[in-house]
N, CA and C of each residue as an Amber inpcrd file, in Angstrom:
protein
   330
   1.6770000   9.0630000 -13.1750000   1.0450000   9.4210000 -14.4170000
   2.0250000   9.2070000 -15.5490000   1.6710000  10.0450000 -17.0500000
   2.5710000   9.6130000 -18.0360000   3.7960000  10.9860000 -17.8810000
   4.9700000  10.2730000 -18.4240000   6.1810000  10.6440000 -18.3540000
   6.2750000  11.3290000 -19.7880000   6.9840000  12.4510000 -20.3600000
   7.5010000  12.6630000 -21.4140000   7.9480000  11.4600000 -22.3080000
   7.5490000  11.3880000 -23.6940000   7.8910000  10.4610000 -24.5390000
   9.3400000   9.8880000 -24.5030000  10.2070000  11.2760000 -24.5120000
  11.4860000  11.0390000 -23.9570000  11.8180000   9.9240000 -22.3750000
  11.1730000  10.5510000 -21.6090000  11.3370000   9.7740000 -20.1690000
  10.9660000   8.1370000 -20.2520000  10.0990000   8.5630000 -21.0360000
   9.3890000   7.1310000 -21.3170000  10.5760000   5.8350000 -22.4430000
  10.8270000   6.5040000 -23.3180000  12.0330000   5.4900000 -23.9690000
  13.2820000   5.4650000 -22.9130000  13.6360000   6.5520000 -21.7340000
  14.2880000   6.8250000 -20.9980000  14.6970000   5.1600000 -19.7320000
  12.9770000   4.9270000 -19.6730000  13.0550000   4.2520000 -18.7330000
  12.7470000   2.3790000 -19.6140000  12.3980000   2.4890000 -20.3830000
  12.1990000   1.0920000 -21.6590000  13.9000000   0.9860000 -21.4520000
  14.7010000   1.9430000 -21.7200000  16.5090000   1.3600000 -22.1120000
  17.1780000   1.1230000 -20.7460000  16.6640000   1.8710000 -19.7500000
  16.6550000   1.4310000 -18.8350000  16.6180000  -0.3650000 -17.8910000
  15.5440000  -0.6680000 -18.3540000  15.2380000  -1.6390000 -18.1510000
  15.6340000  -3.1350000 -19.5510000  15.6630000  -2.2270000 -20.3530000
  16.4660000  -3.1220000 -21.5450000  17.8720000  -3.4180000 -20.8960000
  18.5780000  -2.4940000 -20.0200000  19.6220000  -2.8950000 -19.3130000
  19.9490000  -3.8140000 -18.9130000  18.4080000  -3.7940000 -17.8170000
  18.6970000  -5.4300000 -16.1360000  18.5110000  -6.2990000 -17.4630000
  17.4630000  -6.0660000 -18.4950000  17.3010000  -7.2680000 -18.8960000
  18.7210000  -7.9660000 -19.2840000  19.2310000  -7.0850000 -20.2240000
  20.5790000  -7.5360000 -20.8800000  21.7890000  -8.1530000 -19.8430000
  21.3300000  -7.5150000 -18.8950000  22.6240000  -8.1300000 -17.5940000
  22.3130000  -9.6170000 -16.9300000  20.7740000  -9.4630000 -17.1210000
  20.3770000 -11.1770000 -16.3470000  20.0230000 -11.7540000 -17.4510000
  20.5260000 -11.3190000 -19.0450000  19.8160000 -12.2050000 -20.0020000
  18.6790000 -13.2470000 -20.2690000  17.8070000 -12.0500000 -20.3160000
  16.7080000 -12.2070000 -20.3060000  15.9360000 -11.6810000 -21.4980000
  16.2870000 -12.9290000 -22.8970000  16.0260000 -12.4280000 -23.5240000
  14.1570000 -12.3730000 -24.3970000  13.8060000 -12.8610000 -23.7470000
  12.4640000 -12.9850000 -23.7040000  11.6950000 -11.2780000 -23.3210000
  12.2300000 -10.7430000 -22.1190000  12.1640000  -9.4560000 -21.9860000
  12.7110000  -8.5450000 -23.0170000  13.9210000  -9.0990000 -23.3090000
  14.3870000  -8.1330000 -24.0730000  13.3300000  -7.6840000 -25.5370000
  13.2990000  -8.3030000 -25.9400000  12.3400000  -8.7900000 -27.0030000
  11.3040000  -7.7710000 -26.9690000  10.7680000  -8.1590000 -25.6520000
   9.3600000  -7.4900000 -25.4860000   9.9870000  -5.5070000 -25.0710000
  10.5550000  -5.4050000 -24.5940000  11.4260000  -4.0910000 -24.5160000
  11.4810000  -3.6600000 -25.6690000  12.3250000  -3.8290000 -26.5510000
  12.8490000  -3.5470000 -27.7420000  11.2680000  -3.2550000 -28.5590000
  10.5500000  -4.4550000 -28.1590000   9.0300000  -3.7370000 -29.1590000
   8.6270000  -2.6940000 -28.2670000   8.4490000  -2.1060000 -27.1320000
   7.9270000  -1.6570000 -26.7160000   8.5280000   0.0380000 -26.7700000
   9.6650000  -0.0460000 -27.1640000  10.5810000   0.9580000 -27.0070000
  10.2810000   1.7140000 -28.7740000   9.9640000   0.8100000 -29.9750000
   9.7760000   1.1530000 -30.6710000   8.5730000   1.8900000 -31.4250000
   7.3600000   1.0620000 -30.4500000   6.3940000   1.7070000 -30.2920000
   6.0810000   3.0650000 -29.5640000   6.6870000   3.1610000 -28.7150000
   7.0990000   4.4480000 -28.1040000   7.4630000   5.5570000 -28.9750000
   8.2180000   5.0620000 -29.7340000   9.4790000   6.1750000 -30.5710000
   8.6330000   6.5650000 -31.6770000   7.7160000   5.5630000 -32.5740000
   6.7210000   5.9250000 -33.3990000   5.1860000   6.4570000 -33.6060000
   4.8810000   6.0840000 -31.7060000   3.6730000   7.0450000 -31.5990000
   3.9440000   7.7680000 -30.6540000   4.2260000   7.6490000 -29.9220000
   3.9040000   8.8090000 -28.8450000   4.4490000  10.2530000 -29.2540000
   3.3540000  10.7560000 -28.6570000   3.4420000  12.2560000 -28.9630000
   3.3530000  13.0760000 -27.6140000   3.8170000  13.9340000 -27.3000000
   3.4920000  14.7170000 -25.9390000   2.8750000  15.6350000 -25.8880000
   2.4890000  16.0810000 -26.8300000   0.9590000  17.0820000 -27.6270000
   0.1280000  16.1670000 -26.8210000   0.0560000  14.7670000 -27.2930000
  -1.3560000  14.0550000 -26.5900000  -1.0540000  13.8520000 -25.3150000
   0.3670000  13.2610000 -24.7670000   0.7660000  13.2980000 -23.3440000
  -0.1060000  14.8900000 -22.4630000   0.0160000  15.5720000 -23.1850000
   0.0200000  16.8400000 -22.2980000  -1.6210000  16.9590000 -22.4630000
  -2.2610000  16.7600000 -23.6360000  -3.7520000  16.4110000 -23.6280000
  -4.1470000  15.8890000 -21.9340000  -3.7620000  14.6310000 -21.6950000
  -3.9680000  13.6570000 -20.7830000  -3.9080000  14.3010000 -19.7750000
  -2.7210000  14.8800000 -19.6530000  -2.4780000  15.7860000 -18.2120000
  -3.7700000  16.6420000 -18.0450000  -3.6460000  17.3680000 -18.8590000
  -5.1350000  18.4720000 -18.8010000  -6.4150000  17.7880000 -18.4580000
  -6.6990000  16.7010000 -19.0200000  -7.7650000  16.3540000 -18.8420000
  -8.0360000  15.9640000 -17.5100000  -7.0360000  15.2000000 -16.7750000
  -6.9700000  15.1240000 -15.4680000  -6.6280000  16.1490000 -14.6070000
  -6.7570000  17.3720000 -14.9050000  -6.9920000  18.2170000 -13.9290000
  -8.2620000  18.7290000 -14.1390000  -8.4010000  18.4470000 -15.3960000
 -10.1840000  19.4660000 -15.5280000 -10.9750000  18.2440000 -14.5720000
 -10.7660000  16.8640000 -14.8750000 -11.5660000  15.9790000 -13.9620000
 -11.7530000  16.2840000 -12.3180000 -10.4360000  16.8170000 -12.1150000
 -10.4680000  16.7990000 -10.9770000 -11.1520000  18.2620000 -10.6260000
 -11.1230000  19.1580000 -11.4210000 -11.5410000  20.5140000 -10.9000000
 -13.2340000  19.9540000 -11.0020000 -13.9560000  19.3020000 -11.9810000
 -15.1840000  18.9910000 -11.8110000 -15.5000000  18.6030000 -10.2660000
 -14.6150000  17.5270000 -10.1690000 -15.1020000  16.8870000  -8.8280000
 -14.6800000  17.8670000  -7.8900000 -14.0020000  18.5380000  -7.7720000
 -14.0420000  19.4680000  -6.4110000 -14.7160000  20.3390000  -6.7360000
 -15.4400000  20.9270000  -7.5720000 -16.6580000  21.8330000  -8.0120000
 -17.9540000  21.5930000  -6.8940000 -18.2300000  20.1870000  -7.5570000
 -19.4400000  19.1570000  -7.2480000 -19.0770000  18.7800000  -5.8950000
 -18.2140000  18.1010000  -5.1930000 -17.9950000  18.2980000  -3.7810000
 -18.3650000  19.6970000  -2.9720000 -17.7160000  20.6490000  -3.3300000
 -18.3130000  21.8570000  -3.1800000 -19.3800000  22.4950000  -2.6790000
 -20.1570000  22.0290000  -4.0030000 -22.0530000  21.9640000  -3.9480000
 -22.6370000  21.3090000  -2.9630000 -22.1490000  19.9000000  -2.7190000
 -22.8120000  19.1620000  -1.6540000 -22.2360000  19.2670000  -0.4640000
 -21.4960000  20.1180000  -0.1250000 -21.0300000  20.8510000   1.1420000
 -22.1900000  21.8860000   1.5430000 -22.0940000  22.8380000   0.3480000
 -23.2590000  23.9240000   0.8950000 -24.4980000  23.3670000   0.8420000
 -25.0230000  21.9800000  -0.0100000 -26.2400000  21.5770000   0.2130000
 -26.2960000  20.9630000   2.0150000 -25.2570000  20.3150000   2.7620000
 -25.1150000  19.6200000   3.8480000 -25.1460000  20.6820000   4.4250000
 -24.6760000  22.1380000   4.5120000 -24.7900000  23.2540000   5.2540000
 -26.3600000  23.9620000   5.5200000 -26.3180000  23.8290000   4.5520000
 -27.7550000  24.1410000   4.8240000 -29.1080000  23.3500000   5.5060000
 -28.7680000  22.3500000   5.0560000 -29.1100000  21.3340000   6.0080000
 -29.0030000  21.2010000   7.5310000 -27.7180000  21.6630000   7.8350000
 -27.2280000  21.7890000   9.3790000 -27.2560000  20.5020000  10.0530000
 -26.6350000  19.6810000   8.5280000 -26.0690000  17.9990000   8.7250000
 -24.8490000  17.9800000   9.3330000 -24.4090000  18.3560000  11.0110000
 -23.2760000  18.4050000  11.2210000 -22.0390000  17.1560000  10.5950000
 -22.9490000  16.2610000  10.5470000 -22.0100000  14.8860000  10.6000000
 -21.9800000  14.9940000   8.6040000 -22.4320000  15.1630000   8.0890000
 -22.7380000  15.0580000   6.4960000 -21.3970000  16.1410000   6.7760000
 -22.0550000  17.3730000   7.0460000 -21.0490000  18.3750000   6.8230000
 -19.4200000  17.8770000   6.8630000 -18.8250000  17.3450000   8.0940000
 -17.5930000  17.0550000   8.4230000 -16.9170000  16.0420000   7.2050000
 -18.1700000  15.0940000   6.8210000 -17.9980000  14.0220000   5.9740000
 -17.4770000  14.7470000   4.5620000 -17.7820000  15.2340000   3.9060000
 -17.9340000  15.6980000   2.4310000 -16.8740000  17.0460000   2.5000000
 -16.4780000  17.5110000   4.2940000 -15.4530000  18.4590000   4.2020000
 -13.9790000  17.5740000   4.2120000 -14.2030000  16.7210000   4.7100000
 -12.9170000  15.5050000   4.3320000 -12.4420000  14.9030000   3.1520000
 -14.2460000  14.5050000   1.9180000 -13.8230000  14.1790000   0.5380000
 -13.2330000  15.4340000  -0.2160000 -14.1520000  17.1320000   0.0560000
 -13.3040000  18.2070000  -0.5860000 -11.7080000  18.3600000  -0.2960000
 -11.3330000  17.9110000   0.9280000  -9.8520000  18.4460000   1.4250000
  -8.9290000  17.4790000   0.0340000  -9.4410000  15.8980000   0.3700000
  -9.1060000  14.7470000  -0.8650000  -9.3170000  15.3110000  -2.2240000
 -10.0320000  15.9790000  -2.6060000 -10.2850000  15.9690000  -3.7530000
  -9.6120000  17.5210000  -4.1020000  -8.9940000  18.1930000  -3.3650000
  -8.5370000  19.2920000  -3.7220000  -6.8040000  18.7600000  -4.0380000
  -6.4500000  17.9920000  -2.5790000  -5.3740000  17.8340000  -2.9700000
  -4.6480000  16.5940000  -4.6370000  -5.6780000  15.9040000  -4.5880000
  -6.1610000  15.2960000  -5.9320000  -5.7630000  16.4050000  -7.0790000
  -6.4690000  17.6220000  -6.8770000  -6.4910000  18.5600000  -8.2180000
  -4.8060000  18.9560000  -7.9630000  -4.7050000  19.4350000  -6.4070000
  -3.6320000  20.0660000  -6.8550000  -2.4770000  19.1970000  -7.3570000
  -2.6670000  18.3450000  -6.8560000  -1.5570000  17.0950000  -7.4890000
  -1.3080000  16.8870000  -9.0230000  -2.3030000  17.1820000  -9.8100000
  -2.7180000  16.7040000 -11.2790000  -2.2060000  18.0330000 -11.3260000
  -2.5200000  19.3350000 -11.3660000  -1.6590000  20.5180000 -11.4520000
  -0.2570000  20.4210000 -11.3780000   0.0800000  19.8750000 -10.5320000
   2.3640000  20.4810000 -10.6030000   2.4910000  18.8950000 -11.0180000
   2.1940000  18.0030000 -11.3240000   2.4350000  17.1010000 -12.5690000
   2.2470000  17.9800000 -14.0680000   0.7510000  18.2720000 -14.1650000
   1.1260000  19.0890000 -15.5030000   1.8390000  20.2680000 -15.5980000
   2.1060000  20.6980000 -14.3330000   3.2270000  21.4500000 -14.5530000
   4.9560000  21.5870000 -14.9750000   5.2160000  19.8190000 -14.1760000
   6.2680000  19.5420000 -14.3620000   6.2590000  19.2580000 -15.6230000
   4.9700000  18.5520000 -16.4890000   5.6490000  18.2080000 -17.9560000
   5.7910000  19.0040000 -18.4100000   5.3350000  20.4560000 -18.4390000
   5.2650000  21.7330000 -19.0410000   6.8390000  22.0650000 -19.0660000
   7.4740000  21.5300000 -17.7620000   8.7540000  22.3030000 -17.6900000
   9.7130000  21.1960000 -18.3630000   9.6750000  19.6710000 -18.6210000
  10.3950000  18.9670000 -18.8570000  10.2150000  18.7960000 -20.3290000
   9.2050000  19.4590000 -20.6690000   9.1220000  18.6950000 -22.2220000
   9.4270000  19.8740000 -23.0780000   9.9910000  21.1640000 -22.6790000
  10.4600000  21.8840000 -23.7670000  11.4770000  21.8360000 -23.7090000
């Protein structure tokens, strides 16, 4: 996912590095714009937007997985059932994943 604005020019100078070592200045070029664009928009207000939003996505979809578990239960769709208890297990660990990412930016970006 996205990195702190910081991490992010972090890893542009980074790579402005190899470029500079295998002179490569065609990269470089494109680095150097890219690094500047970085420095003049990015914001981690919106970085951290992004994060959120991808966990609310994901809490939808394991909501809605959810639902069509107890709809397959009721049903007494053994095979549905097993099926859609395999996409919830995916789709939880999905959420929780998008969670301690936005957690980590929480902790890296103050």
């Amino acid at each position: 996912m996205w990195p702190t604005c910081a991490e992010k020019v972090q890893q542009i100078e980074t790579q402005l590095g190899y470029a500079k070592a295998n002179r490569n200045e065609e990269k470089m070029a494109r680095l150097q714009h890219e690094k500047v664009e970085v420095i003049n928009h990015c914001s981690n207000k919106i970085l951290r937007q992004q994060y959120v939003e991808k966990v609310n996505k994901y809490s939808v979809k394991v909501d809605e997985t959810q639902q069509k578990l107890i709809k397959a239960q009721n049903k007494g769709d053994a095979k549905k059932v097993s099926q859609v208890q395999l996409k919830l297990a995916e789709r939880k660990r999905d959420l929780q994943e998008a969670k301690d990412k936005l957690a980590r930016f929480d902790r890296v970006s103050k």
